[in-house]
N, C-alpha and C positions, 0 to 999 in steps of 0.2 A: 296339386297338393297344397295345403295349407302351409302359406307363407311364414309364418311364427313358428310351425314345425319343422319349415325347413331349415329357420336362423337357428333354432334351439339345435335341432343335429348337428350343424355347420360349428355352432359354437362348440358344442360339447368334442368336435372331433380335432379343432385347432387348438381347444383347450388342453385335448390328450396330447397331441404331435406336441405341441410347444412346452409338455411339461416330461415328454420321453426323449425330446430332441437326437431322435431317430438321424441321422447321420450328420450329427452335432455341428461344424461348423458350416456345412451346407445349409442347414435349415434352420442357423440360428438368428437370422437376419429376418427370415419371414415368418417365424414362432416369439419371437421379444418385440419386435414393435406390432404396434397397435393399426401405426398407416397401411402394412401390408394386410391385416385383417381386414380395413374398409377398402379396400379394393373391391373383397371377396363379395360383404357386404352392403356393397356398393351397385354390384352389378344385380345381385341375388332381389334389393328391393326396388332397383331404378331410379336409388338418392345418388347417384356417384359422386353428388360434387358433397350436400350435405356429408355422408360416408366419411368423405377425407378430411375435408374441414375439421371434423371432430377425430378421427383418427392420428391425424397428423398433429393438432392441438395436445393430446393425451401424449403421443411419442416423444415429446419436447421435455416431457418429466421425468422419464425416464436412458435420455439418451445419455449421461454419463452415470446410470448405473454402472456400478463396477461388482462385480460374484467374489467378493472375497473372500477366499474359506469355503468356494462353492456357495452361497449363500448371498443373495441378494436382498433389499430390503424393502421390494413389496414386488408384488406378483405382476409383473408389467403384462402377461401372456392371458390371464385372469380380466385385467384391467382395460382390456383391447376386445377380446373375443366375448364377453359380456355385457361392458358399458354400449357399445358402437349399436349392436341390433337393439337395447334397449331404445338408447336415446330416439334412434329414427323411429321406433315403432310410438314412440310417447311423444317423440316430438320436444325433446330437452332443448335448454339452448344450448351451444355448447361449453358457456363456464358453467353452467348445471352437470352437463355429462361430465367434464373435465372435476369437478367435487369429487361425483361418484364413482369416477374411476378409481381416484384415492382411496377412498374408504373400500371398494372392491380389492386393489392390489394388497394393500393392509391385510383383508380378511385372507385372500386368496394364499399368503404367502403363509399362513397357521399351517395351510397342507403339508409344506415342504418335510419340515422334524419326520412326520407321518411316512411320508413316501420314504425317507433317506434311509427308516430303522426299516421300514419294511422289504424294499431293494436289497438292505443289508442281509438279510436272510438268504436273499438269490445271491448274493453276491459270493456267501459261504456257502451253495447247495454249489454252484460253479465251482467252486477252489474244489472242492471234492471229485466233481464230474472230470475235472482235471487233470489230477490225480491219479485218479484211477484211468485215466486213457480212455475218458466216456465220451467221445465227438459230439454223438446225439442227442446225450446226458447236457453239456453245456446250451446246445442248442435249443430244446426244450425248458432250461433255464431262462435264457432268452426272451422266449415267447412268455413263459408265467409272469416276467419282470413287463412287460407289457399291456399283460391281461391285469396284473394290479394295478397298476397305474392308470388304466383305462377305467377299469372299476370306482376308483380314486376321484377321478376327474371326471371323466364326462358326464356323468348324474348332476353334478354341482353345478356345471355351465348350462346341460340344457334346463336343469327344472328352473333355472335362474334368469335364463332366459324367455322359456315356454309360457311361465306364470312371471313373469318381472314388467311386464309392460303392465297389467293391470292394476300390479302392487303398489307399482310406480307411481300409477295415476294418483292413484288412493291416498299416497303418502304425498306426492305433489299438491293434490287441494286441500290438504289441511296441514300446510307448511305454515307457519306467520310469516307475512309478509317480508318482515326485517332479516328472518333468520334464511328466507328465498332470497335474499339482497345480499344478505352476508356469502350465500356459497356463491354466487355468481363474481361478488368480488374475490374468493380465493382462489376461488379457479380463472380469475385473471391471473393475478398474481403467480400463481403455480408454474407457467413455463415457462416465466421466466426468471426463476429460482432456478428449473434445471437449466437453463442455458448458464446461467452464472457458476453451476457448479461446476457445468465443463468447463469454462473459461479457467477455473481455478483447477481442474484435474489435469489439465494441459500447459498447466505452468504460466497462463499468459494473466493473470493477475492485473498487471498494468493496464489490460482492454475494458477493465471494468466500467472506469467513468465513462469510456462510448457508449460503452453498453448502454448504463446508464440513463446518459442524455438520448440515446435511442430509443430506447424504452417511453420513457415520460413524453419526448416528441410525438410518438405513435398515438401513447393514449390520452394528451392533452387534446390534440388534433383529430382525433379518430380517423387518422389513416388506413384508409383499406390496405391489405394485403399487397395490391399491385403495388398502389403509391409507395408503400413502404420500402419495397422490393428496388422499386427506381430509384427511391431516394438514396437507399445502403447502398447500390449499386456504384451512383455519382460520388458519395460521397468516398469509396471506398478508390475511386480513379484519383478524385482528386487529391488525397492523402497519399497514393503512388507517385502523382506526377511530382508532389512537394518535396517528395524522400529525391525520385531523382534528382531534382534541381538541386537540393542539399547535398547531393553527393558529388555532382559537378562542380558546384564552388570547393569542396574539397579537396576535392581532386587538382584543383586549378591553382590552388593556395597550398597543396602538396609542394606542387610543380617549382609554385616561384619559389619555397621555401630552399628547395635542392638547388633551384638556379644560382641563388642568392650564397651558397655554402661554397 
């Protein structure tokens, strides 16, 4: 079977699951990020490593979203299951995919108002079914609430996917240069704005200038991934062993304080 037909179904049906969240906290972990879709699409093209790199890049912006009000504020499900087979099939780099996942989750998330008035309607055909003691009545509610939502979605991920790699190309060689330069630097920049905004959704605030000095180390240096990996690593032992030794003298200066009274 044709490989672009396969990512276009595969997208349109992760597109559905992740936007029906079919048994909600089970499957919310591998319908909202993006990494678990390049697995899928990892294995489906034989990019595995490619796949993640850029899967795992895109999830970094999205990882303290927060659904306030049910309502998120861009389509991370969208942004995952149509950027990733794109990029591989085009050949993006990945602060290129990383752009266009933005502007995907952006458009992606128009659907939502959509889907919520339209479920609304199941959701009153059920309070009815209810009501009147209809089991099968609610349960056929059920499925309708599916069958829209699948109607909804899946068309958008796969014709976006099926015909996006072309479109892509198209609109890739006749990008100018500088505004090619510019998306590649915001889609550096991008995750790690979302890691700062969980730094800040988690209260820890004060980790920023690590952050910080981490950040600009990686990308003055262009530390690869590993490097970077080891370095946060040591660094993160040695900022442990410092705190014990500070607590020790504490402790010690506790001691002779009591001694001393």
């Amino acid at each position: 079977m044709n490989q672009v037909l396969v990512l276009a179904v595969t997208a349109g049906i992760i597109y559905w699951l992740g936007s029906v969240m079919v048994g909600y906290n089970m499957m919310e972990g591998f319908t909202w990020f993006p990494l678990m879709h390049a697995v899928i699409y990892g294995l489906i093209t034989g990019q595995m490593t490619e796949a993640v790199i850029i899967g795992a890049t895109i999830s970094t912006l999205y990882i303290s979203t927060v659904a306030a009000g049910a309502n998120t504020p861009a389509d991370s499900t969208a942004a995952g299951c149509i950027t990733i087979p794109i990029a591989l099939m085009s050949g993006l780099s990945v602060q290129t995919a990383v752009s266009l996942a933005v502007t995907v989750g952006v458009i992606g998330n128009l659907l939502q108002p959509i889907q919520y008035n339209l479920l609304g309607v199941c959701a009153h055909i059920g309070d009815k079914c209810a009501v009147n003691g209809d089991l099968r009545g609610i349960v056929r509610t059920n499925y309708l609430a599916l069958a829209i939502v699948f109607v909804l979605r899946f068309p958008i991920a796969f014709a976006a996917v099926y015909y996006g790699a072309s479109v892509i190309d198209t609109v890739v060689a006749v990008i100018p240069v500088w505004l090619s330069h510019g998306l590649e630097v915001a889609g550096g920049v991008l995750p790690a704005l979302g890691i700062a905004m969980t730094l800040r959704v988690i209260n820890k605030e004060r980790y920023l200038p690590l952050f910080l000095i981490g950040y600009f180390v990686v990308v003055i240096f262009q530390m690869s991934v590993l490097t970077a990996a080891v370095f946060s690593v040591s660094a993160i032992g040695f900022v442990m062993l410092l705190k014990d030794e500070l607590d020790k003298e504490k402790a010690l200066v506790l001691a002779d304080d009591d001694d001393e009274d």
